[in-house]
C-alpha positions as CSV (number, residue, x, y, z in Angstrom):
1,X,0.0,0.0,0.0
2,X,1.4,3.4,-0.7
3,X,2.3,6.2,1.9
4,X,0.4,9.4,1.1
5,X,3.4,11.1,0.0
6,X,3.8,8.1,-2.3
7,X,0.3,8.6,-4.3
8,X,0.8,12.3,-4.0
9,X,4.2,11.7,-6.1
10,X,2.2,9.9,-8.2
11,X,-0.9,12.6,-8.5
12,X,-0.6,14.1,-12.0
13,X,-1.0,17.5,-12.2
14,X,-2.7,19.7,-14.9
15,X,-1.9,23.2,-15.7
16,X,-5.4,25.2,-14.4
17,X,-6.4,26.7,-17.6
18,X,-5.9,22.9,-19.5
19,X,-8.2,21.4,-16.3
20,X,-10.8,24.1,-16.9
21,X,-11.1,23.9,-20.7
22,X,-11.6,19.8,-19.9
23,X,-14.3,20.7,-17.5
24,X,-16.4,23.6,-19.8
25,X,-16.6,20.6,-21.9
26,X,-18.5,18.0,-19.6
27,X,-22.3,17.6,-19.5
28,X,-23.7,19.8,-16.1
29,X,-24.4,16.6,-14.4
30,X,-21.0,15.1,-14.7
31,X,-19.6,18.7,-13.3
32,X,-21.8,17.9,-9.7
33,X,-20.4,14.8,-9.5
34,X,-16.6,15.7,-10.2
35,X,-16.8,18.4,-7.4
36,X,-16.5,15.1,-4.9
37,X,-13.0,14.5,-7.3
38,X,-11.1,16.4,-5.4
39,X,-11.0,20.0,-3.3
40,X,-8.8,21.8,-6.2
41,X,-11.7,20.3,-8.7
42,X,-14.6,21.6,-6.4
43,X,-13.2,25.1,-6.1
44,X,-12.8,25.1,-9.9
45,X,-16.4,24.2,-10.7
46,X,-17.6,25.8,-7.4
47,X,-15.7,29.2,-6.6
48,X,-14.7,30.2,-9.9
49,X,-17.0,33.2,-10.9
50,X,-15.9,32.7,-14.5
51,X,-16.3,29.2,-15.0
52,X,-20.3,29.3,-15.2
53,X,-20.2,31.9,-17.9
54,X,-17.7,29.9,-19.7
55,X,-19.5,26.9,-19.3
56,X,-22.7,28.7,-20.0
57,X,-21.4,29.8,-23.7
58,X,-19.5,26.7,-24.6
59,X,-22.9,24.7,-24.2
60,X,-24.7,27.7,-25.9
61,X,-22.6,27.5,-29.2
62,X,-22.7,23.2,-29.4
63,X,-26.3,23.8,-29.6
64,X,-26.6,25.9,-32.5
């Protein structure tokens, strides 16, 4: 079994923007669940003022 500093070695970790432009992708109801994915993922979906509008527009233009 690994120590935690092992798996957080192991943790990969994403620029912010390249995270977000993953996450304005995603259906809404996928977003709920992946704020349970981690803390940094929940502030991202949660916190951010700008991600809703971005999120908002993205879906707005697949739609047309």
């Amino acid at each position: 079994m690994l120590t935690k500093e092992e798996q957080l070695d192991n943790d990969v970790h994403l620029p912010e923007h390249v995270v977000l432009n993953i996450l304005c992708r995603l259906p809404f109801k996928s977003l709920i669940r992946f704020t349970c994915v981690s803390k940094r993922w929940r502030s991202l979906i949660i916190s951010d003022p700008q991600f809703g509008n971005s999120h908002f527009r993205l879906a707005a233009s697949q739609l047309r």
